[in-house]
C-alpha positions as CSV (number, residue, x, y, z in Angstrom):
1,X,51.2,-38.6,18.2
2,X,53.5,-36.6,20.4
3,X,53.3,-33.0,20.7
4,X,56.8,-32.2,19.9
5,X,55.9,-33.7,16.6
6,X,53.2,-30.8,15.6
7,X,54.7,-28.1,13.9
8,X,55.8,-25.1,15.9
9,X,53.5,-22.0,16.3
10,X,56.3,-19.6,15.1
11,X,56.9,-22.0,12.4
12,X,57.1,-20.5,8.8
13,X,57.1,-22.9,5.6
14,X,57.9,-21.4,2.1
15,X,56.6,-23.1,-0.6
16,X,57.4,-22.8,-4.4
17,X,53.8,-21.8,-6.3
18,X,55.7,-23.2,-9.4
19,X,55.7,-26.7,-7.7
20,X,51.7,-26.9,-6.9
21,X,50.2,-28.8,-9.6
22,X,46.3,-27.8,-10.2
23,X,45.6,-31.0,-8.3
24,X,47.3,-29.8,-5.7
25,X,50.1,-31.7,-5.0
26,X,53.4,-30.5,-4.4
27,X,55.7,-31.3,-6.4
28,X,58.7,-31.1,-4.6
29,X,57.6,-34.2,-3.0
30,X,57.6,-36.3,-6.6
31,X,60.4,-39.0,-7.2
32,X,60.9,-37.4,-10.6
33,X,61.2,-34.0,-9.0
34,X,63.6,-35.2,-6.6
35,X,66.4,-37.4,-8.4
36,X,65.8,-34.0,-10.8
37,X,64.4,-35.5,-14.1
38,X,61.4,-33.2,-14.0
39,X,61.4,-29.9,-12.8
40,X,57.5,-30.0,-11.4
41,X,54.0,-29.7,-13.5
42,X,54.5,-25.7,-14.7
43,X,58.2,-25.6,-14.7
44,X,58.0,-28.6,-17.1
45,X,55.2,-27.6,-18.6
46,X,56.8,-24.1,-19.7
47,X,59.8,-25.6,-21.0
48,X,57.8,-27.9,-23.2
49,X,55.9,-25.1,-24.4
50,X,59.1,-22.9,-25.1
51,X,60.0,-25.8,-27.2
52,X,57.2,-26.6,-28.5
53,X,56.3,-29.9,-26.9
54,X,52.8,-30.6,-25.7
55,X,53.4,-31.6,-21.9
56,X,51.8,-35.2,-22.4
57,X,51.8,-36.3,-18.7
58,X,49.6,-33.6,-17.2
59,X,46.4,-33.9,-19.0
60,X,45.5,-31.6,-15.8
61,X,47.8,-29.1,-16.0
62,X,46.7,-28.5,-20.0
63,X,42.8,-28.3,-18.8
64,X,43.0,-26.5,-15.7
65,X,45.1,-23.5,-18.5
66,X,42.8,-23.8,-20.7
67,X,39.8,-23.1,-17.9
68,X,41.6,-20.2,-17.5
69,X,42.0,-21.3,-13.7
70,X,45.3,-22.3,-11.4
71,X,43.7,-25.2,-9.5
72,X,41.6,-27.6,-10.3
73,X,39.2,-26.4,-7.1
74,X,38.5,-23.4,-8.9
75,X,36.8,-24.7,-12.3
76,X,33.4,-24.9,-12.2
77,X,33.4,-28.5,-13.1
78,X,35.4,-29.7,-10.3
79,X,35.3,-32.1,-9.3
80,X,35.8,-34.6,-12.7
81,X,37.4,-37.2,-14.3
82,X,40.4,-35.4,-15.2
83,X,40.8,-34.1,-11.5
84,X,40.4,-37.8,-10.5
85,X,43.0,-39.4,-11.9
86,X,46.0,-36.5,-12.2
87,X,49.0,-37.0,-10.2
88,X,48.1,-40.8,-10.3
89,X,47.0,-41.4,-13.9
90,X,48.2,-43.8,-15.8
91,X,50.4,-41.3,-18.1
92,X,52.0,-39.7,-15.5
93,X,52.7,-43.2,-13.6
94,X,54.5,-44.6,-17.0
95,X,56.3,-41.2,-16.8
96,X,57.4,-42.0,-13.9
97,X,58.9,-45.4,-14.4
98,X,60.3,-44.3,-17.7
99,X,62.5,-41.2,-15.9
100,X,63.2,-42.7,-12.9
101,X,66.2,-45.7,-13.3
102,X,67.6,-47.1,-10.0
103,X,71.4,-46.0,-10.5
């Protein structure tokens, strides 16, 4: 790879907490994120709450709260089978393809 590819040392990156899942992706970086039919893993996941939906598609999301922990790394069961299959699982996946329509 060239060097002008690697980020610069003066280089600063924000990134929205809100948008880390507990798996730790970003999601900023989701298709559903990005053509704005979900608004990330805790953004979603308190607007479902606030209407009092369960969040179905991150099984994750709902154990890693009730662990009382932010990230999945932090439980002392990590890692599991929850963990394994989160941003990939089959829920989230049919999520995907439900919300996400080419236009």
């Amino acid at each position: 790879m060239r060097k002008d590819h690697y980020p610069k040392k003066d280089a600063s990156v924000t990134i929205d907490a809100n948008l880390l899942g507990p798996c730790g992706f970003n999601c900023g970086f989701c298709l559903a994120y990005k053509d704005k039919k979900c608004l990330g893993c805790r953004y979603q996941a308190e607007k479902s709450e606030e209407s009092g939906i369960t969040p179905m598609f991150c099984d994750t999301l709902v154990c890693a709260t009730a662990k009382g922990v932010t990230k999945c790394a932090d439980c002392a069961e990590y890692p599991c089978k929850k963990y394994d299959s989160s941003i990939f699982s089959e829920k989230f996946m049919s999520y995907i393809r439900d919300e996400i329509k080419p236009h």
